[in-house]
C-alpha positions in Angstrom: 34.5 89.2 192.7 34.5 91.3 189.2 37.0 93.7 188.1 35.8 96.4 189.8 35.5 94.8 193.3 38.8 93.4 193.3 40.0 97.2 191.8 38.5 98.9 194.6 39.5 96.2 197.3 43.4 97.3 196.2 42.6 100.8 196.1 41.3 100.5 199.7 44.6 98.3 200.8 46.7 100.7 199.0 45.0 103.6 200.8 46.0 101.9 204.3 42.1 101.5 204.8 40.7 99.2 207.7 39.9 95.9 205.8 38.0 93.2 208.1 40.1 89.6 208.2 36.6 88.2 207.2 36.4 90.3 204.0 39.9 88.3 203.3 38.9 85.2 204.9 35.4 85.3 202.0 38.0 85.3 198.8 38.5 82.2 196.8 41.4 81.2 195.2 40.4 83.1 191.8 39.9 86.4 193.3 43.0 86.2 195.2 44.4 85.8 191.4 42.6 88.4 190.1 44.0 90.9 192.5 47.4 89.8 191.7 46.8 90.2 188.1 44.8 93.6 188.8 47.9 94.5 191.2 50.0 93.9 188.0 48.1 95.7 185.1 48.3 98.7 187.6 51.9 98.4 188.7 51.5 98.1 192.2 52.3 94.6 193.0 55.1 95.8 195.1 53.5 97.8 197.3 50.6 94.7 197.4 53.5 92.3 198.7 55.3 94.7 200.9 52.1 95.5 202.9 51.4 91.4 202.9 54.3 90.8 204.1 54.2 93.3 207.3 51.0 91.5 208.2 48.3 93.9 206.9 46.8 90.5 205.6 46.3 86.9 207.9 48.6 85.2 205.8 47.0 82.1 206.8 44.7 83.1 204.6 46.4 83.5 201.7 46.4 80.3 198.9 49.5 78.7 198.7 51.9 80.3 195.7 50.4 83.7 196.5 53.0 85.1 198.4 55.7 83.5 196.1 54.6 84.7 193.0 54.6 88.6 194.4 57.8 87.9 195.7 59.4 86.8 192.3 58.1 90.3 190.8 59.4 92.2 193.9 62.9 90.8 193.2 62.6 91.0 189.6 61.3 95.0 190.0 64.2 95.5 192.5 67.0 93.8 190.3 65.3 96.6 187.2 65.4 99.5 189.5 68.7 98.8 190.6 70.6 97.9 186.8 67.9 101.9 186.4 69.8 103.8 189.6 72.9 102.3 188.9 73.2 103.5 185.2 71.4 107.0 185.8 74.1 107.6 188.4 76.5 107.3 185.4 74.8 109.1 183.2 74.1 112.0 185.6 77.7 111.8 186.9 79.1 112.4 183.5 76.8 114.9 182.6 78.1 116.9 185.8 81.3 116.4 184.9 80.9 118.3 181.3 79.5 120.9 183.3 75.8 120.3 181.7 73.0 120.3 184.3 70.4 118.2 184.6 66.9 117.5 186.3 65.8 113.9 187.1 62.5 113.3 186.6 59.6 111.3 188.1 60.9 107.6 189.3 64.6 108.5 189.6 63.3 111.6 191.9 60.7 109.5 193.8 61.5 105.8 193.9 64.1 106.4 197.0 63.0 109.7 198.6 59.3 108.9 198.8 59.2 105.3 198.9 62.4 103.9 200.9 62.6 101.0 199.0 63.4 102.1 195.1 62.1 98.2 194.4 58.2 99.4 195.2 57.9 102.0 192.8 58.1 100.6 189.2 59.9 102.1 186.4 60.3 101.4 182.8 62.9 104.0 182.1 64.6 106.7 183.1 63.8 110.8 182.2 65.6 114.1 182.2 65.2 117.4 182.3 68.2 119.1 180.2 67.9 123.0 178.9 66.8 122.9 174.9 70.2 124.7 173.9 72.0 121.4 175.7 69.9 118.3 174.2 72.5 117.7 171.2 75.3 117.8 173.4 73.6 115.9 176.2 72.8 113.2 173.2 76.5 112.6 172.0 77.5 112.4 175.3 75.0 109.4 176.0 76.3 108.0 172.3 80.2 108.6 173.7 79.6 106.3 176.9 77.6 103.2 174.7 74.2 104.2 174.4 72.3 103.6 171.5 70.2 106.0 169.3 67.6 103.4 166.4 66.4 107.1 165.4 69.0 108.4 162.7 67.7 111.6 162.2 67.2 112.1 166.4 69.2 115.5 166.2 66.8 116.7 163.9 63.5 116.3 166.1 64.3 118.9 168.3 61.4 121.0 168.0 58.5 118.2 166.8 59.1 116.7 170.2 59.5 117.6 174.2 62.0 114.6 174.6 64.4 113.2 172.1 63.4 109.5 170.7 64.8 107.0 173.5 68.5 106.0 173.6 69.3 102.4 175.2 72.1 101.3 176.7 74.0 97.7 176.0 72.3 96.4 179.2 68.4 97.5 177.9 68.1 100.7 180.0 66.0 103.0 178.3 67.0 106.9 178.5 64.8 109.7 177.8 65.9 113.4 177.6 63.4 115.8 177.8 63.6 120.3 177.4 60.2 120.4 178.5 58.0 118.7 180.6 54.9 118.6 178.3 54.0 117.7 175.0 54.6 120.9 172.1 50.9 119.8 171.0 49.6 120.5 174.2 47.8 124.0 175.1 49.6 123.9 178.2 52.6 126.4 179.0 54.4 125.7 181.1 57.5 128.2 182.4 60.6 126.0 181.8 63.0 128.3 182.8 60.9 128.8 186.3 60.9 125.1 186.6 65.4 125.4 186.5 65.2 128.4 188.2 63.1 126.5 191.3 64.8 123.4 191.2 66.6 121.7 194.4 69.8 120.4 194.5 69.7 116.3 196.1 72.2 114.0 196.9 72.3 110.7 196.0 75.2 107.6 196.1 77.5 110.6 196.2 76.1 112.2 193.4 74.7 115.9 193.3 71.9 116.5 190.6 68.7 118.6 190.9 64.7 117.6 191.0 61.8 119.5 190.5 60.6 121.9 193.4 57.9 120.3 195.6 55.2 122.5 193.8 56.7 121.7 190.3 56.7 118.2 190.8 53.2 117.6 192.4 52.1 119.9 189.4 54.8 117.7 186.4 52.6 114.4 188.1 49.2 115.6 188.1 49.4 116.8 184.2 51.7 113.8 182.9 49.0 111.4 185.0 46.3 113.1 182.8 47.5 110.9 180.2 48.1 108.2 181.7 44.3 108.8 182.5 43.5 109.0 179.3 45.5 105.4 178.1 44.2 103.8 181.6 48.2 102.7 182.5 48.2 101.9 186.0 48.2 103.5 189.7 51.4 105.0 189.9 50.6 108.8 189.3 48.1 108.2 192.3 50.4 106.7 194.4 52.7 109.2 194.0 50.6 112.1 194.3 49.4 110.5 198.0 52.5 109.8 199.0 54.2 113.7 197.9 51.2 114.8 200.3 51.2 112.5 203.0 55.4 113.2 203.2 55.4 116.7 202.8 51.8 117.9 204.4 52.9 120.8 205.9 55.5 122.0 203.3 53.4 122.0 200.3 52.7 125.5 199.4 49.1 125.0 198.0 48.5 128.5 196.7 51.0 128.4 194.6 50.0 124.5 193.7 46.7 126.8 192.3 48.1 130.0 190.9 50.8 128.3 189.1 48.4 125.7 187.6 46.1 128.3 186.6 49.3 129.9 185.1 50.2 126.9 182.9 46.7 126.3 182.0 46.7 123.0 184.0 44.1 123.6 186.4 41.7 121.7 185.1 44.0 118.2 185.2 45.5 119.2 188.5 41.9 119.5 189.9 40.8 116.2 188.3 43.9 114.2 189.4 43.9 115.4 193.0 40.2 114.7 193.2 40.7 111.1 191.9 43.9 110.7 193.7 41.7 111.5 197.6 38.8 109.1 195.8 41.2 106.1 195.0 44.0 106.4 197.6 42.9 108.6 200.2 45.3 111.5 199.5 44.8 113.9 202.0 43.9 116.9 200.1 42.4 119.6 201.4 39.1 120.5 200.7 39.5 124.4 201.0 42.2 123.6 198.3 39.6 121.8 196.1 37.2 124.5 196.3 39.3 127.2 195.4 41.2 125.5 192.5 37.3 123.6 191.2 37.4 125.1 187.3 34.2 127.1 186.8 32.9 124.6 183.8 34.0 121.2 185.6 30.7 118.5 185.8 30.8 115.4 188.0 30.5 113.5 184.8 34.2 114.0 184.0 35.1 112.6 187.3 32.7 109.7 187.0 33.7 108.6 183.4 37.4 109.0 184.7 36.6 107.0 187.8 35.1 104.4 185.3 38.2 104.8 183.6 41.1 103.8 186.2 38.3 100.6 187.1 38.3 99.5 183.8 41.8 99.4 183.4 41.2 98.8 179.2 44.0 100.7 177.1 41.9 99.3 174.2 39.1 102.0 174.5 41.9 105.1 173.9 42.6 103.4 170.2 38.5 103.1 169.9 38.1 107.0 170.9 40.9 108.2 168.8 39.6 105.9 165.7 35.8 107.4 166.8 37.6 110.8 166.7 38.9 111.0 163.7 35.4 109.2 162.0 33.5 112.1 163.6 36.5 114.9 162.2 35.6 113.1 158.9 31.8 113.6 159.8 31.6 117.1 160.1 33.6 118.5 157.8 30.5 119.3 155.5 33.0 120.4 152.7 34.7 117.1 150.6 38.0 118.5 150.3 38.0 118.7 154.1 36.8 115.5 154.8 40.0 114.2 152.8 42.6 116.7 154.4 41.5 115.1 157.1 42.0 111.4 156.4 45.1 112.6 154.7 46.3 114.6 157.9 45.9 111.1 159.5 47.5 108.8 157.4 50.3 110.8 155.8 51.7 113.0 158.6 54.7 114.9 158.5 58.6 113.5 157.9 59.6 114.7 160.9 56.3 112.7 162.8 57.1 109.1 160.9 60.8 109.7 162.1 59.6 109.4 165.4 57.6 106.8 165.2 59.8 104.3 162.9 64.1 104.5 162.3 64.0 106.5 159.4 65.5 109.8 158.8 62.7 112.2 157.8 65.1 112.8 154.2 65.4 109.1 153.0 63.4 108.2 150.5 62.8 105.0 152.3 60.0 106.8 154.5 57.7 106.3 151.6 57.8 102.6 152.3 56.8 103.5 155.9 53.8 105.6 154.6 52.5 102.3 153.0 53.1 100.3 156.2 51.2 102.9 158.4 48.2 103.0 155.3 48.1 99.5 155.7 47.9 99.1 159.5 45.1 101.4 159.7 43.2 100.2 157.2 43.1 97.1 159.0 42.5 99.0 162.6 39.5 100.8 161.1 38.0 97.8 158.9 37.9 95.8 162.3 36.3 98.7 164.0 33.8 99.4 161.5 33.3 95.2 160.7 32.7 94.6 164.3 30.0 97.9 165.2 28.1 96.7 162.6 27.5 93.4 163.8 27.2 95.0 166.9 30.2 93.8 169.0 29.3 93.9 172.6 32.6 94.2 174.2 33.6 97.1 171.2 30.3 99.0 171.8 30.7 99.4 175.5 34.6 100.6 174.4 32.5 103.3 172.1 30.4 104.1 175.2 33.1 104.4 177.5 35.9 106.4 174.5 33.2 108.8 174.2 32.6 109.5 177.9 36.0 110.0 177.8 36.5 111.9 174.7 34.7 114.0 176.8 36.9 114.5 179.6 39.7 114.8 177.5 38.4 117.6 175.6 37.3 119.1 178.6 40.9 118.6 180.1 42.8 120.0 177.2 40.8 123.3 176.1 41.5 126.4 177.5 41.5 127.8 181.0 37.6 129.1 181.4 38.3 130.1 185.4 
């Protein structure tokens, strides 16, 4: 079985589809690996062992060392969620108690609520949602109980940034507070104060915090898994989007699901991600929905090339459409001055950018070093891509084929509202 067999064979177990015992009975011993490895690269190996193990799957069936080897990631994603929950209950605890509120976003609002088990949804770190005027103060409170900030000049990236670099606690957990929910860069707007002003108040291990409203959240995943889209990360913004809808089917309030992402400007991504999200795990959407939110310039293209996309699974093709991006910026500009603003827009952003990409405060004259270590990284990224077109590089080409596609569909997602 190829990639995309084995891709769409997990979608179709993921989507709780009927799946003959002799489709299982026909896999060898390296496709049963590649769908743990594709159940890994997409961050659903979890859920793959939790629905093996309640018997969606003839275990006789299964090779030997299967079953263990999902089982050591289930424990080891379990033990990570837990050390996760455990310190975001501290964090939001003492937030609470210096009267600062607070919004817990994506896996620490989901893991539990939608999935039971907080060990099947997998998390890297933890975000949340404070008001702008209370990001310094909620940073020196995480400083104050042991975190850890590598960013010196942090309080100083407020506005080049909708979250604060990451702070890490002694243990490794990594903390990200956000005042908005989407990047300043985007030409999204999104109504933060309506987001606090609709927000519901949850319980959890005896702490009281808030989470999005059921709208605002199904809206926050469908425009933060447009870039995950776009880097081809994993499932999870699928999964979640299915299971919102499949928990709450006759709670969602779908009109304003449309008006409000026609509002933010979002409608195109919501549309897109919904789509993908009934295409790849069944989410029950429903089509009178569909029609009515469909954006007046949308082509089946974009949903093919996106489609292509989540079965390629090939992070390596967003560096190859960003590098082809900024070759055909370079192109166009008939004008030689703007050809260079352009390379020099590229390679020496602002201060305040390399401080959030490296330690350095955006003042020390040490960020000139850094300049040199970013010229020299891409001219190493762009000889390689250049070297290896011109010899004619199969495996680069098709990433050029495919980055293009979805150059594309990112332009498409990100320009403005046409109806």
């Amino acid at each position: 079985m190829g990639k995309k067999d084995v891709t769409q064979l997990l979608c179709d177990f993921l989507a709780n589809k009927k799946i003959s015992e002799v489709r299982w009975r026909k896999m060898s011993p390296a496709d049963w690996a590649r769908l743990v490895e594709r159940a890994l690269r997409y961050k659903v190996s979890a859920l793959l062992y939790q629905g093996m193990k309640a018997g969606s799957i003839p275990l006789d069936c299964v090779p030997d060392g299967i079953m263990h080897s999902l089982q050591g990631v289930y424990r080891s994603q379990a033990t990570q969620n837990s050390t996760l929950f455990f310190d975001a209950s501290r964090v939001l605890k003492t937030f609470i108690d210096h009267q600062l509120p607070v919004i817990a976003l994506k896996g620490l609002a989901l893991a539990k609520s939608l999935y039971g088990d907080i060990a099947l949804r997998t998390m890297t770190d933890m975000d949340l949602l404070v008001k702008e005027e209370d990001l310094v103060k909620a940073g020196r409170i995480l400083l104050a109980i042991g975190y850890d900030q590598a960013f010196p000049a942090w309080e100083k990236t407020l506005k080049s940034h909708h979250h604060l670099p990451p702070f890490t606690s002694k243990n490794g957990t990594v903390l990200e507070l956000h005042w908005n929910i989407i990047s300043l860069h985007s030409n999204l707007a999104v109504d933060v104060g309506g987001l606090w002003d609709r927000s519901c108040l949850v319980e959890e291990n005896g702490v009281v915090f808030r989470v999005l409203s059921l709208e605002d959240l199904l809206l926050h995943i469908c425009v933060h898994g447009c870039h995950h889209l776009l880097t081809a990360i994993d499932l999870i913004p699928f999964c979640d989007l299915t299971k919102i809808i499949e928990k709450n089917a006759d709670n969602i309030d779908w009109e304003k699901i449309i008006d409000r992402s026609i509002l933010w400007g979002g409608q195109k991504g919501v549309y897109l991600m919904l789509l993908l999200a009934r295409e790849l795990l069944g989410a029950e959407v429903p089509d009178k929905i569909l029609v009515e939110i469909k954006p007046r310039d949308y082509q089946p293209e974009f949903f093919n090339a996106a489609l292509e996309q989540v079965f390629a699974a090939t992070p390596g093709a967003r560096f190859i459409r960003n590098g082809m991006g900024t070759l055909l910026k370079v192109k166009k500009n008939k004008a030689v001055w703007g050809k260079v603003t352009v390379i020099l827009n590229v390679v020496f952003p602002t201060r305040e950018y390399m401080a959030r990409i490296y330690p350095i405060s955006p003042s020390s004259p040490k960020v000139y070093l850094y300049y040199f270590i970013r010229l020299g990284r891409l001219s190493m990224f762009y000889t390689k891509m250049i070297f290896n077109l011109l010899r004619g590089d199969k495996t680069v080409m098709n990433d050029v084929r495919h980055g293009t596609r979805m150059g594309s569909v990112a332009n498409w997602l990100f320009s403005p509202h046409q109806g």
